[in-house]
NUTIFI-540209 format. One line per field, with one value per residue (C-alpha): residue number from 0; residue in one letter; x, y, z. Coordinates in steps of 0.05 Angstrom, whole numbers, plus 5000, padded with zeros to 4 digits. Each point is the difference from the previous one (the first is absolute). Example, Ala and Ser with C-alpha at 12.3 -4.5 7.8 and 13.67 -1.06 7.14 Angstrom:
NUTIFI-540209
i: c(0 1)
aa: c(a s)
x: c(5246 5027)
y: c(4910 5069)
z: c(5156 4987)
This chain:
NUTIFI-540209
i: c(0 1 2 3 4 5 6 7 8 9 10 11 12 13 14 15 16 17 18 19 20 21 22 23 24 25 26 27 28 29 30 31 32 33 34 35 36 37 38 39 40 41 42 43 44 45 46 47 48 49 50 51 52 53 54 55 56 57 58 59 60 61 62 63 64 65 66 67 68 69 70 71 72 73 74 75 76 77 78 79 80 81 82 83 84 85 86 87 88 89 90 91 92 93 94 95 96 97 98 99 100 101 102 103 104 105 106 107 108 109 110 111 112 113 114 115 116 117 118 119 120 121 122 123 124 125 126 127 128 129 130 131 132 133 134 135 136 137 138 139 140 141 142 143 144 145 146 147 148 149 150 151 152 153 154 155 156 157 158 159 160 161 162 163 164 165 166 167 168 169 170 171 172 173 174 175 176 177 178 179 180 181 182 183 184 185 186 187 188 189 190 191 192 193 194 195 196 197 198 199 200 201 202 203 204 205 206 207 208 209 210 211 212 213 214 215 216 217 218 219 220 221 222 223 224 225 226 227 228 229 230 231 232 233 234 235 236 237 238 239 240 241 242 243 244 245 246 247 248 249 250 251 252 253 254 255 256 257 258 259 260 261 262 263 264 265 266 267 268 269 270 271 272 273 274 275 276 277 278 279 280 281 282 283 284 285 286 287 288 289 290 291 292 293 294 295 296 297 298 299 300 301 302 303 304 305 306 307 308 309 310 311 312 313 314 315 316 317 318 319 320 321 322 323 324 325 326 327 328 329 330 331 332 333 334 335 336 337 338 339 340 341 342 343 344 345 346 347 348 349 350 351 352 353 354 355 356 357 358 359 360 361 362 363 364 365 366 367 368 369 370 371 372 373 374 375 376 377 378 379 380 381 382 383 384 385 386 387 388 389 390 391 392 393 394 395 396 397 398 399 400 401 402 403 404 405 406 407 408 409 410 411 412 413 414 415 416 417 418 419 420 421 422 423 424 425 426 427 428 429 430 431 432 433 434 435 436 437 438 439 440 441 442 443 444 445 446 447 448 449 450 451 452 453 454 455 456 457 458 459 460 461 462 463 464 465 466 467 468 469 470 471 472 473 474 475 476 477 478 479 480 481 482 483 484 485 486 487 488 489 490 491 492 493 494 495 496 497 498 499 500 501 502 503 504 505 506 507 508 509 510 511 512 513 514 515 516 517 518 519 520 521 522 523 524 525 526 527 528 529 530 531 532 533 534 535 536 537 538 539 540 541 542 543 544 545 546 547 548 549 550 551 552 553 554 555 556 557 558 559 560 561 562 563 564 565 566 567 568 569 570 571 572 573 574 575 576 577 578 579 580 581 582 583 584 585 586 587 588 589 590 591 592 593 594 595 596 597 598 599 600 601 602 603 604 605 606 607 608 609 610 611 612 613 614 615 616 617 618 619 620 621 622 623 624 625 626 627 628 629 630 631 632 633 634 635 636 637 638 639 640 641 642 643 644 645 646 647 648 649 650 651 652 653 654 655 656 657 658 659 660 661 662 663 664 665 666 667 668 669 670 671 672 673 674 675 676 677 678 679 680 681 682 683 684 685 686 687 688 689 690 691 692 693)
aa: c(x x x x x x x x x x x x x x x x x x x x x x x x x x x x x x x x x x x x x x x x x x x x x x x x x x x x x x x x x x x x x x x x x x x x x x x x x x x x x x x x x x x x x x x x x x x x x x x x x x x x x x x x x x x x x x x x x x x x x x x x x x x x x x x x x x x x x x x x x x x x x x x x x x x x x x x x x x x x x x x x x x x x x x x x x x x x x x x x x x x x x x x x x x x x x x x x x x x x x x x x x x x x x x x x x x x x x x x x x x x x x x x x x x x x x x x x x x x x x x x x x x x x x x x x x x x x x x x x x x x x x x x x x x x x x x x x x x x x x x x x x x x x x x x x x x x x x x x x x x x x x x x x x x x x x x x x x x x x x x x x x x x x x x x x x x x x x x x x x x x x x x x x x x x x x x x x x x x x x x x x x x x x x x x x x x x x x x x x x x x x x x x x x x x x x x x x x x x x x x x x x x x x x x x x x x x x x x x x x x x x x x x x x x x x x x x x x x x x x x x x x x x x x x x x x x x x x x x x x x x x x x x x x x x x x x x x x x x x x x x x x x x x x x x x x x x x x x x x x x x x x x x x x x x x x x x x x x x x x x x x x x x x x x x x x x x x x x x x x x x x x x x x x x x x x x x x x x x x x x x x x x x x x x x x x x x x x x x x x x x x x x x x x x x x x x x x x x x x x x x x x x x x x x x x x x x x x x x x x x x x x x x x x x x x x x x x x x x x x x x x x x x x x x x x x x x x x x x x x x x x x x x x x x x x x x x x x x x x x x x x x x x x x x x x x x x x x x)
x: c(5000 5028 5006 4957 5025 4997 5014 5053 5009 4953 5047 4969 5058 4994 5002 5027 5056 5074 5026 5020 4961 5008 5031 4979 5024 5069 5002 4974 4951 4976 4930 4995 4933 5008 4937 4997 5047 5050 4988 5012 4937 5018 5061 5013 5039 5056 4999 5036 5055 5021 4988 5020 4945 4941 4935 4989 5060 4974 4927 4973 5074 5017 5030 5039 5027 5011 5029 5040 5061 4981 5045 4945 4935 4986 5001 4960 4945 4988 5002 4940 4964 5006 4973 4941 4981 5008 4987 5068 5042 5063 5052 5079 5065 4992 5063 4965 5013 5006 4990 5071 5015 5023 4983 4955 4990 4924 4966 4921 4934 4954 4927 4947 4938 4932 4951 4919 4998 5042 5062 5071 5057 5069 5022 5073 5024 5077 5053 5071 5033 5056 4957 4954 5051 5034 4922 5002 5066 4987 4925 5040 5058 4951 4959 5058 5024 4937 4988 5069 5017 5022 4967 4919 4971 4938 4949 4935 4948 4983 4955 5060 4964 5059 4997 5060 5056 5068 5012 5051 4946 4952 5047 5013 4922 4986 4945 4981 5004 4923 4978 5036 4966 4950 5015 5016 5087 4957 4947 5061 5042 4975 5064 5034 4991 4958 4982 5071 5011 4933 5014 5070 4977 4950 5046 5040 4935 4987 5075 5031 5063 5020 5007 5071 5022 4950 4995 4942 4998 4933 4984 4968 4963 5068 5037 4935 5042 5056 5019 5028 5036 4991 5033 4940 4997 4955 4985 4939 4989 4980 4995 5026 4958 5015 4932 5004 4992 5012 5059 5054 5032 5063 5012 5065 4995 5060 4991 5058 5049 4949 5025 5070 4989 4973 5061 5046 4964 4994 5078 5021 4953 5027 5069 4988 4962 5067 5050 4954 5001 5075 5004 4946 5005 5050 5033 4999 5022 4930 4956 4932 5031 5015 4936 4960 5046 4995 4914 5006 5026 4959 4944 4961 5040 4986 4955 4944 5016 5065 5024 5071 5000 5066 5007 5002 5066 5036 4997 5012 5073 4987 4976 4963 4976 4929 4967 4921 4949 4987 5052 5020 4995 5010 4978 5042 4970 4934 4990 4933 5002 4926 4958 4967 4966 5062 5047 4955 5008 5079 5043 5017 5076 5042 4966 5007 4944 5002 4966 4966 5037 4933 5023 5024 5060 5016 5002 5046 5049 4995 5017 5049 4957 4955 4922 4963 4919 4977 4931 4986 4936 4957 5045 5063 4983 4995 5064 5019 4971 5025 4948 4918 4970 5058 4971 4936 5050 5043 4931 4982 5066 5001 5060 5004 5071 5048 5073 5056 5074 5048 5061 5055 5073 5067 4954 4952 4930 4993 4920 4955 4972 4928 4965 4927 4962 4944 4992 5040 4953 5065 5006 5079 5038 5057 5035 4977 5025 5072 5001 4977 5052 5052 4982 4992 5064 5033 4978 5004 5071 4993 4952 5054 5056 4955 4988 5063 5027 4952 5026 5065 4980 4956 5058 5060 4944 4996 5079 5008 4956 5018 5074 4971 4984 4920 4998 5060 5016 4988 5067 5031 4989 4965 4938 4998 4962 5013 4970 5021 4972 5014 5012 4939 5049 5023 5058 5026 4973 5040 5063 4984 4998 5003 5015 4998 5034 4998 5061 5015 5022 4946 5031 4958 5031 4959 5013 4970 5033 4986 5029 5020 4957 4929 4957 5015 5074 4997 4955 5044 5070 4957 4980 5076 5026 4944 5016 5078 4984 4951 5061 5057 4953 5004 5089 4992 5041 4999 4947 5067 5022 4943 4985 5068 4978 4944 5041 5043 4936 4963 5066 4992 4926 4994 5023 4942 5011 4959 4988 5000 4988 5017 4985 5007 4960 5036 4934 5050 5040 4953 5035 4993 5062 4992 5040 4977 5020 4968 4934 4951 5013 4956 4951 4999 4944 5011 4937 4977 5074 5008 5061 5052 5057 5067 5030 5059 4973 5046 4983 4963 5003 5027 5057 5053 5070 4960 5001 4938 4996 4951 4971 4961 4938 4974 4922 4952 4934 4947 5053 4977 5046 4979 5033 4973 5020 5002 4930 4972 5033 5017 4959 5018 4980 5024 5065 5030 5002 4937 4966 5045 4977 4923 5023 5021 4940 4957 5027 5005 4942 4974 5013 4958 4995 5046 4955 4967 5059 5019 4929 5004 5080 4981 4934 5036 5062 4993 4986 4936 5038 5041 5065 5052 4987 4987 5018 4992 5026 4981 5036 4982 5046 4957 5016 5056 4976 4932 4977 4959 4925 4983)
y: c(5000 5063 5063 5057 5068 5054 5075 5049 5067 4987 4951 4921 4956 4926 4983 4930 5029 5002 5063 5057 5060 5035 5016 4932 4959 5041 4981 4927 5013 4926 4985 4947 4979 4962 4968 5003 4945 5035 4955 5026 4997 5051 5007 5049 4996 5057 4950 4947 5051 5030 4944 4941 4956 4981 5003 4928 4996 5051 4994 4975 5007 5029 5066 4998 4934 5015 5065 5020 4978 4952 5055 5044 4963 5016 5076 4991 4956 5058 5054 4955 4993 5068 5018 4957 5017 5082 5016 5046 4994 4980 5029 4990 4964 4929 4941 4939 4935 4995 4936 4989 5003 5073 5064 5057 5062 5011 5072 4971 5037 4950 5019 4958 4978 4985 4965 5009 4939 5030 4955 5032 4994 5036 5039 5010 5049 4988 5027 4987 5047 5022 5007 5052 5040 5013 5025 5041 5041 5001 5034 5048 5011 5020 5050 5038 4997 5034 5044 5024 5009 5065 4971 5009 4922 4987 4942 5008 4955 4971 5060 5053 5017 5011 4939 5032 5056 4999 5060 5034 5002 5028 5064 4994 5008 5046 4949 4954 4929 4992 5047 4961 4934 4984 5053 5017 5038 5039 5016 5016 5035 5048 5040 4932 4960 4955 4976 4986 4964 4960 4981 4973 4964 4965 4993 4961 4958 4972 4973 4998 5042 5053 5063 5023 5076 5036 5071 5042 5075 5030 5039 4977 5017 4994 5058 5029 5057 4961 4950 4943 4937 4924 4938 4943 4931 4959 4912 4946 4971 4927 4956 4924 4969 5065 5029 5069 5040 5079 5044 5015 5073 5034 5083 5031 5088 5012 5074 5020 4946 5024 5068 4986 4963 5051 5057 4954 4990 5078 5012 4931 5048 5063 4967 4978 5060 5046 4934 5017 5063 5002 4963 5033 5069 5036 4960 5061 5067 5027 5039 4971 4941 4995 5027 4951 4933 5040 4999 4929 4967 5026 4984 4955 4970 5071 5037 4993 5065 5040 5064 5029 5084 5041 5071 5033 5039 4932 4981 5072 4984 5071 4971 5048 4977 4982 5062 5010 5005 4970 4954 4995 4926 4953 4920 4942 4948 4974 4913 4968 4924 5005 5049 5046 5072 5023 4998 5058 5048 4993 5055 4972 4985 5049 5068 5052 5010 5051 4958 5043 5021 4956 4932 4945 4990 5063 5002 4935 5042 5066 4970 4934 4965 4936 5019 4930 4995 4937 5008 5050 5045 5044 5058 4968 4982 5070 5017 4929 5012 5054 5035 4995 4965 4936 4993 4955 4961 4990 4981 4954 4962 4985 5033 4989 5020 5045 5004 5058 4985 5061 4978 5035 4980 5043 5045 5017 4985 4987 4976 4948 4936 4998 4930 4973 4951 4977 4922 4981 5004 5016 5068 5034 5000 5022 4949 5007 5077 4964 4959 5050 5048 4954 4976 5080 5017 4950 5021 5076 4985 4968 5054 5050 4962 5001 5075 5018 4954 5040 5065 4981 4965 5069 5035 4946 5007 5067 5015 4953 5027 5071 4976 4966 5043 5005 5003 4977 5069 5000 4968 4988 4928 4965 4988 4974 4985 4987 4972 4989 4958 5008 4942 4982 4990 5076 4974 4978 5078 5039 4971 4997 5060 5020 5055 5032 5062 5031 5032 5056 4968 4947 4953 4965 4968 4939 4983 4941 4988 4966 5023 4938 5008 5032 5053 5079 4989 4963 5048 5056 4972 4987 5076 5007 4951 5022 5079 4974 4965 5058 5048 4949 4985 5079 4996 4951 4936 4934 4955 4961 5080 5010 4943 5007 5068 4971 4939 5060 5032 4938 4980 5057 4986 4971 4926 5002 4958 4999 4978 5039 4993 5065 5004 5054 4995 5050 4996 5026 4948 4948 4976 4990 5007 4958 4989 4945 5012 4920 5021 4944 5002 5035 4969 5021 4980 5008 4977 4946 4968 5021 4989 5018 5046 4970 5062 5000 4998 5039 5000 5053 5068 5010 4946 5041 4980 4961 5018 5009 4989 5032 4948 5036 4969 5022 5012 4999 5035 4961 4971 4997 4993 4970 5040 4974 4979 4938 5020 4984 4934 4963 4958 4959 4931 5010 4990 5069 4973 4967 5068 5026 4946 5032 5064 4992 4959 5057 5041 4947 5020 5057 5076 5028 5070 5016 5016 4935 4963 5030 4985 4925 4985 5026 4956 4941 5005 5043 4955 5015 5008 5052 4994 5052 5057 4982 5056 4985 5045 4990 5043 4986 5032 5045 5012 5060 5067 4975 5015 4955 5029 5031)
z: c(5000 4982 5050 4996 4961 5036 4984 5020 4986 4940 4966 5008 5027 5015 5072 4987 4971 5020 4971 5051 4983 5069 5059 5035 4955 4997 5072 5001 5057 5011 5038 5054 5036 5064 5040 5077 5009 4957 4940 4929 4968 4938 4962 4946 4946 5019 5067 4963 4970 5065 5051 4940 5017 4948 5026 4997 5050 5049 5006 5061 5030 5070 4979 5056 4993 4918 4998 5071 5028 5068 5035 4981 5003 5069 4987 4937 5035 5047 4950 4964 5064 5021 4932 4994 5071 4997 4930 5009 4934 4999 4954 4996 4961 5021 4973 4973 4972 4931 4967 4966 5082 5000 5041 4970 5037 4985 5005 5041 5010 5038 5013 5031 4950 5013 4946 5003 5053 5051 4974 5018 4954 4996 4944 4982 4944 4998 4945 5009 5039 4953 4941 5050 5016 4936 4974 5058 4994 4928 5017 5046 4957 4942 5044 5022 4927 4981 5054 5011 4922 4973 4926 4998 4997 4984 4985 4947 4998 4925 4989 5023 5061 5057 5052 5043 4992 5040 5041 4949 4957 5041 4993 4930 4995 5050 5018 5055 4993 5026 4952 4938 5021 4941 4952 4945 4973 4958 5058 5049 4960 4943 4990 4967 4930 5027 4928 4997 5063 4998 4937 5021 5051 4963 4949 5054 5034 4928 4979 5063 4975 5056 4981 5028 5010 4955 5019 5003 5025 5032 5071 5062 5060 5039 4949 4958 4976 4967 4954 5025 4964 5022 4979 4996 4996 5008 4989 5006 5072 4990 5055 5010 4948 4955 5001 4987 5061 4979 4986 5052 4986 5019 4987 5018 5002 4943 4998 5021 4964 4933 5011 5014 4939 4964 5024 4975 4931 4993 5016 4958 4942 5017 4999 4924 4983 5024 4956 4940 5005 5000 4939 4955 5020 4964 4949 4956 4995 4978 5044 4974 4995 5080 5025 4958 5031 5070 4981 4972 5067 5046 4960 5029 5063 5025 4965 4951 4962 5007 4969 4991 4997 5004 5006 4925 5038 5000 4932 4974 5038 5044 5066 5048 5074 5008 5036 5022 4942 4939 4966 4930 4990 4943 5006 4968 5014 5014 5011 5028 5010 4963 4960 5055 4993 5050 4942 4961 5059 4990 4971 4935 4990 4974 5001 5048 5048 5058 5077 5041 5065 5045 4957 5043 4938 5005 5074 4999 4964 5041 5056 4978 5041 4996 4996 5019 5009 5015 4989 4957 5011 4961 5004 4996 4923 4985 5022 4961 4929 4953 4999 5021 4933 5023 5074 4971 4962 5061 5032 4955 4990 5076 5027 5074 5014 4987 5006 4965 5017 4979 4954 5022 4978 5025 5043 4944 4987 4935 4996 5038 4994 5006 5024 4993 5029 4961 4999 5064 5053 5056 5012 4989 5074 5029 4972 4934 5004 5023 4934 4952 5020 4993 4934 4984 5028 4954 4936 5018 4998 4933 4969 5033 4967 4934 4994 5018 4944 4946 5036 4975 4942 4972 5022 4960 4942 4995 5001 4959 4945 5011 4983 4930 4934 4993 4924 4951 4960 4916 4985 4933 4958 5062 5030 5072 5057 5072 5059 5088 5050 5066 5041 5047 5070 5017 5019 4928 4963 4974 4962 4923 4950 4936 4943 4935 4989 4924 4988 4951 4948 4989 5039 5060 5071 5018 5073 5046 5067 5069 5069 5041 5064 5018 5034 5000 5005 4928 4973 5020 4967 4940 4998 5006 4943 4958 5010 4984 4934 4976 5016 4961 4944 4974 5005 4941 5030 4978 5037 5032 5015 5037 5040 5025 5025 5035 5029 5027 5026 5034 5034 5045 5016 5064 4970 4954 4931 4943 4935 4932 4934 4953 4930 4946 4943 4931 4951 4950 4992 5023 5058 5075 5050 5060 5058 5061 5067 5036 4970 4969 4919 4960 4945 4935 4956 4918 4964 5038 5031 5064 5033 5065 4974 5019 5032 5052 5074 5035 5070 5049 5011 5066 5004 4965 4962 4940 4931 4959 4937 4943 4936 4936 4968 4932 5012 4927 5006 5035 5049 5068 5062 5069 5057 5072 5073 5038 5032 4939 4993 5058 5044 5063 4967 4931 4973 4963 4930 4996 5013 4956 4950 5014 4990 4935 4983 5018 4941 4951 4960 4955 5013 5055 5026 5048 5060 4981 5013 5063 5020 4977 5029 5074 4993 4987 5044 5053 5052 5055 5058 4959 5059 4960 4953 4933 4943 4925 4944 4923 4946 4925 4941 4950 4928 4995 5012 5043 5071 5037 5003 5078)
């Protein structure tokens, strides 16, 4: 006959079974029934695993005799009697006989029993005594666990209602335990994501995964007015026979290891932002060029739209000291990591543009200090936007913060940096401030270093040009055309020049040259070789004659050297006189052959004791000679003769104007970076007794 199901805790178990679903059956506890004369009269099953005996072997038994020691017996008979007689349990650690002839020390409850005729019996509930006290230290190692851990524990039924919370998290709530009891995370706690955390924990009820150190960030009762940031985890409770009791749940408060984490994130940022920035920003010597890679990096690990404005003093090269009132501005950059209506209340690069003295920008630069509004009001965008129509704009695009850090290099402000916040919800701090005027101060420096270079360079340029003849003058039997480019670094203007001087009887001086070194100094010695020839060229010498005057000259010129090519050209006789003094040869085109003319080199002008030595070439009308320098030329990649090779390429081919060729040689040789002066000089023979049309 089979036993009778019964139902626990809503799940039907089989009470005939032998599988330990509880606590009872962790312990063993075995059930003995004694009759008045102490024999056994039931035996349960856990009986015959902690005493050894079947119940075949022990029913209708003396207990006594069965189960004690005869050193014992007498105490044990009048325990029983006293039992039976009094009704008064008896509880203690008893030793006993086990079957295999060994002791057990056995945990007893006896109770007197009394059936519906007035029968006595003796109950005894026994569990081995070893077994009892390990569950009990465990059961009071686990409450002080919970109750004295710093981590909030709790325990959720199947539906998520709380069963118990520890004492830690009773503070992490802010909430009694009692008032938990039955209800609901969502209930409790409004100020979380309890859609996320229910969800979880469901999530966790239906697989039986845990959910290990998820955060989540909310506010409650015990800290309404700030955030706070837990560590969760939480996994399925399932008893012996792994039926699903609920969800057990640990939260640790991380809020201040998530901001620690956080500071170090921002400096491990602002560390990279500052590396970038030291790499990108001013790999040029162009002012635009520096204020846009000063824009670009900021843009949007700092801001979400940033604008570079100088004062229009600093690029004019005549600075003046930032004083009250309006300031005569001029923006260079403008870079918004997405389209926004905050970009069309900028200044547009490159024009002038006068701020109002009440302008946050201009007070930045007024006072070389940082002008930082967190949250920007009403009023503050007024004094933001350039004028009233751009405060709507500002509106709309969602500026919330404002920051302006002064650039200032060598004790000069030269502009500001203006910063917007538009999509990152943070407002600018302190920090912030720190960072962008660090990254300012570093390409103010660059920016300083780049309009001082064009200072210079204008100023190279300009000499430079002023020493060079504007417009060839009508000359006898030839037609030419000229052209100079200045190098783009200021540093490498002002060495190359040339000339043509008519002289009075027909004959014309062709002159190129290049000054060994760069800058003012070059363009000065120039001036004075050029001044020199110009003077020798009317005394009638030999081209050898006079670049042994000049030799003369440059060897007194602050150890300046420099090449020279001097040609005269007798349209009478149809000849040209040249003379080479380390200068590149000269090209000379007749009909469509273009070749180099295999002149002496000689050496520079400026390293005395050397001979020069003049060569004659018969020009026919039509014939075109190449004069040029190695601007022109040389590259840092190419070898010498292969652009030498291109050169002569470029004028293999029909007759072209003059000023068309010019055009078409610096287009195909001169190189972008343009890093030494380039000058070019074309001179083609006429037919006797004709002048070149100007």
């Amino acid at each position: 006959m089979t036993a009778e199901p019964f139902r626990a805790d809503g799940i039907l178990r089989q009470a005939g079974s032998r599988e330990r679903y509880g606590l009872l059956d962790v312990l063993g506890v075995a059930a003995v029934v004694l009759d008045s004369d102490g024999r056994i009269v039931f035996w349960s099953a856990p009986a015959e695993d902690l005493f050894g005996y079947s119940a075949e072997e022990a029913l209708g038994k003396y207990a006594g005799r069965l189960l004690v020691h005869e050193e014992d017996l007498d105490l044990v008979i009048s325990l029983f009697a006293e039992v039976m007689a009094t009704g008064v349990s008896w509880a203690g650690a008893f030793p006993i006989r086990h079957r295999d002839g060994g002791t057990r020390l056995v945990e007893f409850r006896n109770m007197r029993l009394l059936d519906h005729r007035g029968a006595v019996f003796a109950l005894g509930i026994a569990a081995d005594h070893g077994a009892l006290r390990r569950v009990e230290t465990d059961l009071a190692l686990s409450e002080r666990l919970v109750s004295q851990s710093p981590i909030g524990l709790s325990i959720q039924d199947k539906d998520l209602r709380y069963l118990t919370v520890n004492p830690a998290l009773e503070r992490i709530n802010g909430i009694p335990a009692e008032a938990s009891r039955g209800r609901l995370l969502r209930d409790l706690l409004p100020g979380l994501d309890a859609d996320y955390i229910e969800g979880a924990m469901r999530r966790v009820l239906e697989t039986g995964r845990p959910l290990v150190d998820r955060r989540t960030t909310g506010r409650t009762p015990a800290d309404p007015d700030h955030d706070h940031v837990w560590s969760v985890s939480y996994f399925r409770l399932e008893d012996f026979g792994g039926q699903v009791l609920g969800v057990a749940g640990a939260v640790v408060d991380i809020t201040e290891r998530h901001r620690a984490a956080q500071e170090a994130e921002r400096a491990r940022r602002r560390l990279a932002l500052i590396a970038d920035g030291s790499a990108r920003i001013g790999t040029t010597l162009d002012v635009k060029h520096t204020a846009r890679e000063l824009a670009e990096v900021v843009v949007p690990e700092l801001a979400d739209v940033a604008t570079v404005d100088v004062l229009d003093s600093v690029l004019s090269c005549h600075p003046v000291a930032p004083a009250g009132g309006p300031a005569l501005m001029r923006s260079l950059a403008l870079v918004a990591a997405s389209p926004s209506p905050a970009t069309r209340t900028a200044d547009l690069p490159g024009e002038p543009v006068t701020y109002a003295a009440d302008r946050l920008l201009t007070e930045c630069v007024h006072t070389a200090r940082p002008v930082l509004v967190p949250h920007v009001t009403g009023p503050d965008l007024k004094r933001i936007a350039r004028d009233p129509a751009s405060v709507p704009l500002l509106t709309r695009a969602g500026v919330h913060s404002y920051l302006a850090v002064p650039l200032i290099a060598r004790g000069e402000v030269l502009g500001a940096l203006d910063l917007k916040r538009t999509r990152n919800p943070l407002p600018f701090t302190e920090d912030d401030a720190v960072l962008a005027g660090d990254l300012a101060s570093r390409a103010a420096v660059s920016i300083d270093n780049a309009r001082w270079f064009q200072c210079v360079r204008n100023t190279a340029v300009t000499l430079q040009r002023s020493l060079l003849p504007e417009d060839p003058p009508r000359l006898a039997g030839l037609e030419v055309a000229s052209r100079y480019r200045p190098a783009h670094a200021a540093s490498e203007v002002g060495g190359d020049w040339f000339d043509t001087i008519a002289l009075a009887d027909g004959r014309t001086v062709l002159v190129v040259g290049d000054v060994m070194g760069s800058g003012i100094d070059a363009a000065a010695t120039m001036g004075r070789l050029r001044t020199a020839a110009r003077t020798l060229a009317v005394l009638d010498f030999d081209p050898a004659q006079v670049l042994h005057h000049l030799d003369r000259t440059a060897s007194g010129l602050e150890h300046y050297i420099a090449t020279c090519l001097y040609a005269v050209y007798d349209p009478a006789r149809g000849e040209c006189h040249l003379a080479n003094a380390g200068h590149l040869p000269p090209v000379l085109v007749r009909g469509s052959r273009p070749e180099l003319l295999d002149l002496p080199t000689g050496v520079p002008l400026g390293v005395g004791g050397v001979t020069f030595l003049s060569s004659t070439v018969d020009l026919d009308p039509g014939d075109l000679l190449v004069l040029y320098t190695d601007g022109l030329i040389e590259t840092r990649h190419d070898a010498i003769d292969d652009r030498l090779d291109t050169l002569l390429g470029l004028l293999d081919g029909p007759d072209r104007p003059l000023e068309e060729t010019c055009d078409r040689l610096l287009a195909a040789l001169r190189t972008p970076d343009g890093r030494d002066d380039a000058t070019l000089l074309l001179a083609r023979t006429l037919r006797a007794g004709r002048q070149a049309d100007r």
